[in-house]
Residue, then its C-alpha position, 0 to 999 in steps of 0.5 A: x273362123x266360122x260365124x255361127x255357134x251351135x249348127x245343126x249337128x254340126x260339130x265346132x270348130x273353136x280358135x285357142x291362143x296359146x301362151x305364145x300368142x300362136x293360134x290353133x283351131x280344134x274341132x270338137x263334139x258338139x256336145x263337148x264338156x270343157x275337160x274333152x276340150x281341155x284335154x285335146x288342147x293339153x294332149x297336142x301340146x304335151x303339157x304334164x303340169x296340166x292343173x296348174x293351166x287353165x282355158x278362159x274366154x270374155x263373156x258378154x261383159x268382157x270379163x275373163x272367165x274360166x272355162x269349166x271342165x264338168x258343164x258343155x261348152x255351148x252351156x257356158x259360151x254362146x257363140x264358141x265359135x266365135x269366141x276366142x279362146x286362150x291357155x293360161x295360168x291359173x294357179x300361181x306357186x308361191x315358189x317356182x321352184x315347185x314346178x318340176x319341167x322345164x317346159x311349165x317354167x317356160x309356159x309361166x315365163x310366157x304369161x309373165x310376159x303377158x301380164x306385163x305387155x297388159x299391163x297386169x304385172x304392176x311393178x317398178x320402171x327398174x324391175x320391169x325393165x329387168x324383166x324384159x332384158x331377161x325376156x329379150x335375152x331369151x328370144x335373141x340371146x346374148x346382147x348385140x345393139x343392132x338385134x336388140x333394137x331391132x327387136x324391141x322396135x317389132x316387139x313391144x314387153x311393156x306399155x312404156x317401152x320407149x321410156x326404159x327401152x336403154x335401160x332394158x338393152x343395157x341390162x341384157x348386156x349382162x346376161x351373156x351366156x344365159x340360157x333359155x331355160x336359165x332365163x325362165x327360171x330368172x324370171x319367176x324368180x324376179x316375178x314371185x316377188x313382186x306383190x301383183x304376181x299371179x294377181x286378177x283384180x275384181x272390182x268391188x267396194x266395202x260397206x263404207x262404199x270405198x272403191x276397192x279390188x279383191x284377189x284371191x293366191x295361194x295364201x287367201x284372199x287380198x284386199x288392194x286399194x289401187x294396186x296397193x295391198x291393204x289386207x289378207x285373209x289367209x285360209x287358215x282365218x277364214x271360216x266360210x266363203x258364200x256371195x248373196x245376189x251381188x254381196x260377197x261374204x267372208x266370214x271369219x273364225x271369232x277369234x280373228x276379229x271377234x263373236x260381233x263382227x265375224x263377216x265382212x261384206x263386198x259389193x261387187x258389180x253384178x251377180x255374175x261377177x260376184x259368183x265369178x270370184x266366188x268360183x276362183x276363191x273355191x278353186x284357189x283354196x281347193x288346189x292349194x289347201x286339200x290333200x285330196x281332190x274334193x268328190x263333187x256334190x251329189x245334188x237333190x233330187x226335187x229341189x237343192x239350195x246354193x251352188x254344186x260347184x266343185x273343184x274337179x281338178x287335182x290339188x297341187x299336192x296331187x299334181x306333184x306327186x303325179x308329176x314325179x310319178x309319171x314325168x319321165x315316161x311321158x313322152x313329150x321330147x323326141x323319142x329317136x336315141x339320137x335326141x337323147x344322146x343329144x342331151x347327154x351333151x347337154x346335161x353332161x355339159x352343165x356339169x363341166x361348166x360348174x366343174x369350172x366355176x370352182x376354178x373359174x368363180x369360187x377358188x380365184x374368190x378364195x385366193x383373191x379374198x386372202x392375198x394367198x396366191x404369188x402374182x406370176x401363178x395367178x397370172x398363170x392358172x387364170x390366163x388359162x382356164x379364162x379363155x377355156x371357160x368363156x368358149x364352153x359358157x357359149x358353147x352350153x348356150x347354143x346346145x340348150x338352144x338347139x335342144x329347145x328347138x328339137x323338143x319344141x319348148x323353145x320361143x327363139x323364132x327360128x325356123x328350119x331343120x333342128x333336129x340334129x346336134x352335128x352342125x353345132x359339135x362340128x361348127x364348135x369343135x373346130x373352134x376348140x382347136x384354137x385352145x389346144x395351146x392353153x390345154x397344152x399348159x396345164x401341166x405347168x399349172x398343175x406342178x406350179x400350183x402344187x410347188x407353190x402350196x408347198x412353198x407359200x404358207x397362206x396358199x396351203x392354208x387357203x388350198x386346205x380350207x377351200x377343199x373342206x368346202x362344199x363347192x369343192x367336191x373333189x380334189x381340188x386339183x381334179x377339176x383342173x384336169x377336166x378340160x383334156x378329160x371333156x376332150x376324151x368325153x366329146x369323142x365318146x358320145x360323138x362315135x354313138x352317134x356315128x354309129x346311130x346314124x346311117x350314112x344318108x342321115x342329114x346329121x351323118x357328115x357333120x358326125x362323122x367329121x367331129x371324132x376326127x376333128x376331136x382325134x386331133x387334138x386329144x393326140x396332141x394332149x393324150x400324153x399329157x393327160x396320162x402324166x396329169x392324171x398320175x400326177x393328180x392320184x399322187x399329189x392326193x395320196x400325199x396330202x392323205x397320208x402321213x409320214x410319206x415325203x415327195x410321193x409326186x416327184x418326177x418319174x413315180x407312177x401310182x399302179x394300185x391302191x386299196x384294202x388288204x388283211x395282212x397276217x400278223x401273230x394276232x391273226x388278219x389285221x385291215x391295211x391300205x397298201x400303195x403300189x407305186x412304181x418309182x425311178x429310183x429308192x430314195x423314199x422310207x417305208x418301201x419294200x423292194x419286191x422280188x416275188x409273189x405268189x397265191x398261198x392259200x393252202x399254205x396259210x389256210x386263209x382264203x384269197x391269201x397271196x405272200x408277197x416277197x422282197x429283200x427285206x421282209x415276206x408278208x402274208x396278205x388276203x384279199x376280199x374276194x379271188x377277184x381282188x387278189x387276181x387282180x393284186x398279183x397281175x399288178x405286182x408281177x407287172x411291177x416286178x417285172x418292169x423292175x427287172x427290165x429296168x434293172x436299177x429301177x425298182x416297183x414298191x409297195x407302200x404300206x400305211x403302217x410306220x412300224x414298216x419302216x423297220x426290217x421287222x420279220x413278220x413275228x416281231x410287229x409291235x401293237x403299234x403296228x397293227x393299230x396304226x392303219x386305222x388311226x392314220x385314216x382315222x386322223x384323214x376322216x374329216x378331210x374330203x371322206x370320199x377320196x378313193x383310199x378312204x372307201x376302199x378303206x370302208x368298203x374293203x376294196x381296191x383301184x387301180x390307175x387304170x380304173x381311175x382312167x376308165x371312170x374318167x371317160x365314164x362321166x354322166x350327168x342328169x336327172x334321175x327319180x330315186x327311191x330308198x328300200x322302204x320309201x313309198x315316194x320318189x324323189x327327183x335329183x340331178x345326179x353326177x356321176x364321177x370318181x366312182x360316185x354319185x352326187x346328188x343335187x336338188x337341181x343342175x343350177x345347185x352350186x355344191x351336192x346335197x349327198x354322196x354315194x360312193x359306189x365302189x363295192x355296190x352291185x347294180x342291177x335291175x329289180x327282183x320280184x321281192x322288190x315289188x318294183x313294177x315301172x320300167x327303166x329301173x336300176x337297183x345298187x347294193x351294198x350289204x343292206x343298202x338298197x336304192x332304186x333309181x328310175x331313168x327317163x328312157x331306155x337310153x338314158x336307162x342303158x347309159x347309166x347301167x353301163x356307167x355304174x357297172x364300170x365304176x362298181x365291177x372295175x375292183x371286182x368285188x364278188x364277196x367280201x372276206x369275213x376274218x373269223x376270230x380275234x382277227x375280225x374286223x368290222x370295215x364298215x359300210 
């Protein structure tokens, strides 16, 4: 470093410690102000959430300063080049929740580190030694005796180390699996507890020259007696804040303590140190308490009185809203389509692990709590999705890892070539084949637990209650199927990657060798997986409808299910109809199909087809030319595996009792044609955004094959979203799966906040009428429903669409069927 401070036009070149304790030299003007400075240190750490952050320095009576961004550097350090500089926290969030990147967490986890080696952060032996565990397990990850001493024995977390240190590696054993930034937002959660978060002492006395420590946060000011707190003045109290040569006065609203007694008074050390605490009490209440960023004081031109300081950062209001404006098109992560591909087994990842936890966590708890479930079956389900589990748990632990390490956030000392994904799928798939023999038994699982609810009384009930409960966003046995279906998923993302990288790329071989490893073992499961996801439509289509017995047996196979206008004496009238293709007539309510044909002309209805069979002829209209396509290719298909099948029949369901009858088309009874709504209407309360009932709503169709390919469509991450006449945009943690969008406040939420359905929805990019003017923007429509979304890059822009469209193009809606007369239906949105 340099000796000197201000050189004859000569630049500086001044040190800064970052929160890691890594040193940095900038050089800069010598007539820098404190923001150029400021900024070039937020510009090479990429650094958003930047005014929550500050420089502060020693002056010559070894008190921490701030640095101002608005006066020179060489105005308020004597020597800069000589001082050390160094980035910290400076405003502390009541709730850490408010901090929306990753990256600020783990800075703030960093000065929480900080303030406990000094000896700042005041709190008991157990919570500190909690701390640190926590801390530990994010510099070395899961517990192992011999790194953890040899890590505490070079790094020192607390002043008495030696004292707690078994304590410390005893709790780290618990943290298995947590990832890093799981663990920074542990530690913030920890650390807003405790009285001395975000806490800077300044030493004073009152009027009876007792010793005591002033603060200001978020709330006000804190009065401290040793590190106890003896008094609060929250904003809101406080009238006004000045200081008088080494006097600091707060003077209070009369009502709080009275017309006599309004402002208190506090001596602090010098002059210096009381302008000092009187600039942080100005800065605190400004970023916390104004709207808006306070316009600085114009000053006098012959002569002023009292301070022109100002804040001149934004408030904490203004930070939010910048932040959610502008985070996901600032580029601090790596902008190669590598990167984000990356992340989508990332944050795809994070969502299966949770899909899991419902088995895995919430319904073992369920069954456990009510004695529901015979031994042998529990036995059976656990023994299998454990060991699935506790593999994938690693598995999520070691790619936030390496995603840390490729964005650069991470604190994990490890050095090297990490900017790749290869080495981690392939040293991870290999290790998956091992598990091939517990995917192999979920077929079992599947059947015997849906035996069971059949046969045990209390477990049907337990089954029933724990699907009506947020957790539990899907069919509950659809969470079973997603071990094979994660297969399918790996195998997808891998083959981009394969074809993003070119053959002399590091990560090329690794890639190259997963799809074939992840090939192997779908092959083995892939007939297994088509028999479990029929199985799972079926068993769901059984516990929604009413008066159908043994939709699931062995040999039936679901082809289509969805909304048709069916022809009646009163005119068109809304059904459900089921496609499904049995190995035998053995079920009521079937119509053994012969025929079908288009007969628009003949019936004057748009879309209109006749389906015949040997009982009855019905007359049916889709929605769209789209949708009745694709109900004549499925039943022509049926019929004609009818005919090979010779005694074998496909039939059609439909949700109406009176068609259990031989009933001709003029003979249906009032009955008849109320009957769809009320079934559905009976359905309504249990999990609304089954297929059937949004098809019902949306007046659509699905067929199995459209379930397969939303399947493989499955996406997770954050998104921004906009309603059509909202000014602001909201970020959520979005899933995609089942034809639906869940929105989750964070990846961490246990159960969705919403839900959007998209089937019937368009997607596309904005119109100029929407005076949408950002990039990476899609917008899905219903009717009149209009959301707006914003993606972090072009990729993840692009994932998205393609994702969306399969789920809302797949049924083919292009325009909705509007019975006219007394046949007109509203079938709602």
């Amino acid at each position: 470093m340099g000796a000197g401070g201000k050189g004859h036009n000569r630049g500086l070149q001044i040190c800064v410690q970052g929160l890691d304790d890594a040193q940095e030299f900038y050089d800069l003007e010598s007539k820098a102000d404190g923001q150029s400075f400021y900024s070039e240190v937020l510009r090479r750490i990429n650094l958003i959430e930047s005014d929550y952050f500050g420089l502060e320095f020693q002056n010559l009576q070894m008190n921490w300063v701030w640095l101002e961004p608005t006066k020179l550097i060489v105005k308020q350090v004597r020597r800069p080049m000589n001082t050390l500089f160094r980035l910290s926290v400076k405003f502390f969030p009541p709730d850490p929740g408010q901090l929306q990147e990753e990256f600020t967490r783990y800075l703030f986890s960093l000065q929480i580190k900080r303030d406990l080696i000094e000896g700042r952060l005041n709190c008991t032996e157990n919570t500190a030694a909690l701390l640190a565990s926590h801390l530990v397990q994010s510099e070395i990850g899961d517990y192992d005796d011999i790194a953890d001493r040899e890590f505490l024995k070079i790094n020192k977390l607390l002043p008495y180390q030696e004292r707690v240190q078994e304590k410390i590696m005893e709790i780290h054993r618990r943290h298995i699996g947590q990832t890093p930034a799981e663990t920074d937002f542990q530690v913030l959660e920890i650390a807003r507890k405790l009285e001395m978060y975000g806490v800077r002492f300044h030493p004073a006395a009152d009027r009876e020259g007792t010793k005591i420590n002033l603060a200001v946060a978020h709330m006000g000011l804190q009065v401290f007696q040793g590190h106890t707190k003896i008094n609060t003045f929250n904003w809101s109290k406080i009238r006004k804040l000045s200081f008088k040569r080494k006097q600091f006065l707060i003077k209070l609203h009369p009502e709080v303590h009275g017309l006599h007694q309004d402002t208190l008074e506090f001596l602090l050390g010098s002059r210096d140190q009381c302008k000092i605490f009187w600039k942080n009490c100005v800065e605190h209440h400004s970023f916390f308490r104004l709207l808006d960023q306070p316009q600085p004081k114009s000053k006098a031109i012959f002569f002023s009185r009292g301070s022109s300081f100002r804040y001149s950062g934004r408030t904490q209001k203004q930070l939010v809203e910048y932040v959610r404006d502008i985070c996901f098109y600032f580029q601090r992560y790596p902008t190669d389509k590598a990167y984000f591909i990356a992340k989508e087994i990332l944050t795809t990842e994070r969502t299966y692990l949770k899909d899991l936890e419902v088995i895995t966590v919430w319904f073992r708890s369920a069954v456990i709590k009510e004695n529901a479930m015979p031994e042998g079956l529990m036995t059976l389900l656990f023994s299998n999705i454990d060991p699935i589990y506790e593999f994938h748990r690693g598995f999520l632990k070691e790619i936030d890892q390496r995603l840390a390490l490729w964005e650069g956030r991470s604190n994990a000392h490890v050095k090297g070539d990490y900017q790749r994904i290869g080495d981690v799928m392939l040293r991870n798939m290999c290790a998956l084949k091992e598990f091939t023999g517990y995917l192999q038994k979920h077929d079992e699982v599947l059947t015997e637990l849906e035996k069971a609810t059949k046969r045990v009384k209390k477990l049907e009930t337990v089954y029933k209650e724990f699907e009506l409960q947020k957790v539990c966003y899907l069919p509950l046995n659809t969470f079973l199927l997603k071990p094979i279906q994660r297969l399918m998923h790996y195998k997808l993302i891998l083959e981009r990657l394969c074809k993003h990288y070119a053959p002399p790329h590091r990560d090329y071989d690794d890639c190259k060798g997963e799809p074939a490893t992840i090939a192997e073992i779908a092959a083995q499961l892939q007939s297994s997986l088509i028999r479990l996801e029929n199985f799972q439509k079926l068993t769901e289509l059984q516990r929604d409808l009413i008066g159908i017995e043994n939709l699931s047996a062995p040999g039936r196979e679901f082809i289509r299910e969805g909304c048709l206008y069916k022809l009646t004496k009163k005119g068109l009238q809304q059904r459900m109809f089921f496609l499904v293709r049995l190995s035998f007539c053995s079920i009521l309510a079937v119509l053994i199909l012969t025929s079908v044909e288009e007969s628009e002309n003949e019936w004057s209805v748009p879309h209109c087809f006749t389906i015949y069979s040997a009982q009855r002829t019905i007359v049916v209209a889709a929605s769209s030319k789209v949708e009745m396509n694709k109900w004549i290719e499925d039943l022509n298909m049926a019929i004609d595996m009818s005919k090979k099948c010779q005694a074998k029949s496909d039939l059609l369901l439909d949700q109406s009792p009176c068609d259990r009858s031989n009933m001709s088309l003029e003979q249906e009874s009032e009955d008849d044609m109320n009957s769809s709504r009320c079934s559905l209407d009976k359905q309504s309360h249990h999990r609304a955004n089954t297929t059937m009932h949004v098809c019902w709503h949306r007046n659509t169709s699905v067929s199995m094959s459209d379930h397969s390919l939303a399947v493989e469509n499955q996406l997770s991450g954050y998104l921004l979203r906009k309603f059509k006449n909202s000014n602001g945009w909201q970020k959520l943690w979005v899933v995609f799966t089942n034809f639906c969008l869940f929105f989750y406040k964070t990846h961490q939420d246990d159960f969705p906040l919403a839900s959007l359905p998209l089937l019937g929805y368009t997607v596309s990019t904005p119109g100029d009428s929407d005076s949408i003017h950002k990039e990476y923007v899609f917008k899905l429509q219903f009717k009149s429903h209009v959301y707006f979304f914003r993606a972090e890059s072009e990729y993840t822009f692009e994932r998205w669409m393609e994702v969306i469209k399969s789920a809302a193009s797949s049924a083919g809606r292009m325009s909705l069927l509007v019975p006219k007369g007394p046949a007109e239906m509203n079938g709602g949105s």
